[in-house]
GUFI-670916 format. One record per residue (C-alpha): residue in one letter; chain; x, y, z. Coordinates in steps of 0.1 Angstrom, whole numbers. Each point is the difference from the previous one (the first is absolute). Layout:
N
r type:A	mol:A	px:X	py:Y	pz:Z $
...
***
This chain:
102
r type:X	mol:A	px:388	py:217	pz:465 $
r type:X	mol:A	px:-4	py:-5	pz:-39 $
r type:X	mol:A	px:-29	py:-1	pz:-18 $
r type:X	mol:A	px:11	py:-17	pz:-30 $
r type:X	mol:A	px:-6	py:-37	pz:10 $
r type:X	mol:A	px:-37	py:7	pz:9 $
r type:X	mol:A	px:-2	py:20	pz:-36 $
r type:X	mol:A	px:13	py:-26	pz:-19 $
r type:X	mol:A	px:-22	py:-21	pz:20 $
r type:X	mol:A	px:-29	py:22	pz:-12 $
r type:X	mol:A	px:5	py:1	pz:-36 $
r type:X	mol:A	px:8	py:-35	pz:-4 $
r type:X	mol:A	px:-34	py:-4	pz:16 $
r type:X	mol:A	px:-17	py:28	pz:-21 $
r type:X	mol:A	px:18	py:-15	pz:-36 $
r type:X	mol:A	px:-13	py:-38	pz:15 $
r type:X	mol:A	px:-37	py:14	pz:1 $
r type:X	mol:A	px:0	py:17	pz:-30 $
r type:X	mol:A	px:12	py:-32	pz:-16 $
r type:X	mol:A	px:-27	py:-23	pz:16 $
r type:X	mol:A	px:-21	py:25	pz:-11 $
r type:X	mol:A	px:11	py:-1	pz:-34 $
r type:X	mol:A	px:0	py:-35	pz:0 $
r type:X	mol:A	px:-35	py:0	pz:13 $
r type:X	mol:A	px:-13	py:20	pz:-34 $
r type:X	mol:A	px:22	py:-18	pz:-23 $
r type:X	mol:A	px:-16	py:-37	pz:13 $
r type:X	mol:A	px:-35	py:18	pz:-4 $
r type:X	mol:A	px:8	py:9	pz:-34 $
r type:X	mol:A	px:12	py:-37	pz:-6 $
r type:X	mol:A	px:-33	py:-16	pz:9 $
r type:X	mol:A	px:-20	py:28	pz:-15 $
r type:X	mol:A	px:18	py:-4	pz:-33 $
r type:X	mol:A	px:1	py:-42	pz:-2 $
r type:X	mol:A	px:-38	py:0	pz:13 $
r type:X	mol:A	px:-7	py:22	pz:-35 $
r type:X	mol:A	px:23	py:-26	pz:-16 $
r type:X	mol:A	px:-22	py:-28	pz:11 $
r type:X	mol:A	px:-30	py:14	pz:-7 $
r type:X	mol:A	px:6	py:11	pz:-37 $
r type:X	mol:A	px:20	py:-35	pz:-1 $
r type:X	mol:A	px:-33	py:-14	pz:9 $
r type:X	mol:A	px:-20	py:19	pz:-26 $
r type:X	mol:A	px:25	py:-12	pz:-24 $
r type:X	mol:A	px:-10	py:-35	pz:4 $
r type:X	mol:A	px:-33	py:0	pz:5 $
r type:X	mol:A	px:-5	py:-4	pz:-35 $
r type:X	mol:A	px:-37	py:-2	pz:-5 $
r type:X	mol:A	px:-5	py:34	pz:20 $
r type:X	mol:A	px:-22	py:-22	pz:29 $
r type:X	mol:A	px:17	py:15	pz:27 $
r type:X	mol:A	px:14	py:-35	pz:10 $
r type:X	mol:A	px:31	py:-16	pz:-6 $
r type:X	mol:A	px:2	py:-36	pz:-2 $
r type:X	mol:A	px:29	py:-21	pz:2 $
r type:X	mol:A	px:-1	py:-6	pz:-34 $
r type:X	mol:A	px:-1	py:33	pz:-11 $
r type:X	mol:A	px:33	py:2	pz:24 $
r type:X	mol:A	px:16	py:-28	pz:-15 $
r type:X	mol:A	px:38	py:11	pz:-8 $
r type:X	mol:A	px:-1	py:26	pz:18 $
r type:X	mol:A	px:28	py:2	pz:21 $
r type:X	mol:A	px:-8	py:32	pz:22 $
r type:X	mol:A	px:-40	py:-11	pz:8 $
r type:X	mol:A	px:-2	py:-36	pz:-3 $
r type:X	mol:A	px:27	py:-11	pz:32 $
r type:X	mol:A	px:-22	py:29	pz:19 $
r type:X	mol:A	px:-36	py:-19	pz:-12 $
r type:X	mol:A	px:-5	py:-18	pz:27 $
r type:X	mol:A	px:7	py:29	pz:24 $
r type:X	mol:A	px:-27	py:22	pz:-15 $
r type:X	mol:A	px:-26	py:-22	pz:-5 $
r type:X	mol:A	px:-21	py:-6	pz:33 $
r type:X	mol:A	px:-27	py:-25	pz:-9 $
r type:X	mol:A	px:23	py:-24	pz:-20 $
r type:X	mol:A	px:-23	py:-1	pz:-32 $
r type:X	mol:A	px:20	py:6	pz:-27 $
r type:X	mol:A	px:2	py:32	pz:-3 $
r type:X	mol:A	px:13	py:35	pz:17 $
r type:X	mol:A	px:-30	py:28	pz:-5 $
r type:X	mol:A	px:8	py:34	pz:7 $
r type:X	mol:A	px:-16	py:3	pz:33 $
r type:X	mol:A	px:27	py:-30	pz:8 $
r type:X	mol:A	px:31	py:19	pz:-15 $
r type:X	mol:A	px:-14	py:36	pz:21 $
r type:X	mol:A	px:2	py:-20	pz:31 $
r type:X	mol:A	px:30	py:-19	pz:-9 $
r type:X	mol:A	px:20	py:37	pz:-7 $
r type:X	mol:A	px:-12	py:13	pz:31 $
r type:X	mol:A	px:16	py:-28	pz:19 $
r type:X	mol:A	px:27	py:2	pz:-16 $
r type:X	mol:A	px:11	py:35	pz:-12 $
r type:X	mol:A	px:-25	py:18	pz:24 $
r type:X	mol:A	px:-12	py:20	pz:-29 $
r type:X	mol:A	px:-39	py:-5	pz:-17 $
r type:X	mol:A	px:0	py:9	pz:-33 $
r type:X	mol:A	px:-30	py:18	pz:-21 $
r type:X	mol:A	px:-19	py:-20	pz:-25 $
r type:X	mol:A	px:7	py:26	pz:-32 $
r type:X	mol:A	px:-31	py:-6	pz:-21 $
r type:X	mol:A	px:12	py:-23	pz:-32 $
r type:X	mol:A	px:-8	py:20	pz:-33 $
***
């Protein structure tokens, strides 16, 4: 009797749960990074420092302004950040800190 198919068997099993694994971290790192991305891309343009974005502030933007309508809940006008902290939950599965603006 040889052992060697069922070993193979083993590894390749072993290396294929390592590797979702892997995969698993690298996709958590993903979303944590572009939930960071959004938020400080939604600091960016919320020019007047009101904590609100509105979609004039996001005009021209092309990495916030196609997601707009996504994030904003009440359809007013404008995305405020309790809006963009549900949105990035949702999304990336990650809620970001509100670092205190200087």
């Amino acid at each position: 009797m040889s052992f060697k198919p069922f070993f193979k068997a083993e590894v390749l099993a072993f290396l294929a749960a390592c590797a979702a694994g892997a995969g698993a971290d690298d996709g958590s790192e993903y979303n944590r990074r572009a939930a960071a991305r959004d938020f400080a891309l939604f600091q960016s343009l919320d020019r007047n420092a009101d904590g609100a974005v509105t979609r004039l502030e996001a005009r021209g933007d092309v990495n916030f302004l196609p997601r707009f309508d996504d994030m904003e809940v009440d359809m007013d006008g404008v995305v405020t950040t309790a809006e963009l902290r549900r949105y990035l939950e949702q999304r990336y599965g990650w809620q970001i800190e509100h670092p205190q603006r200087q």
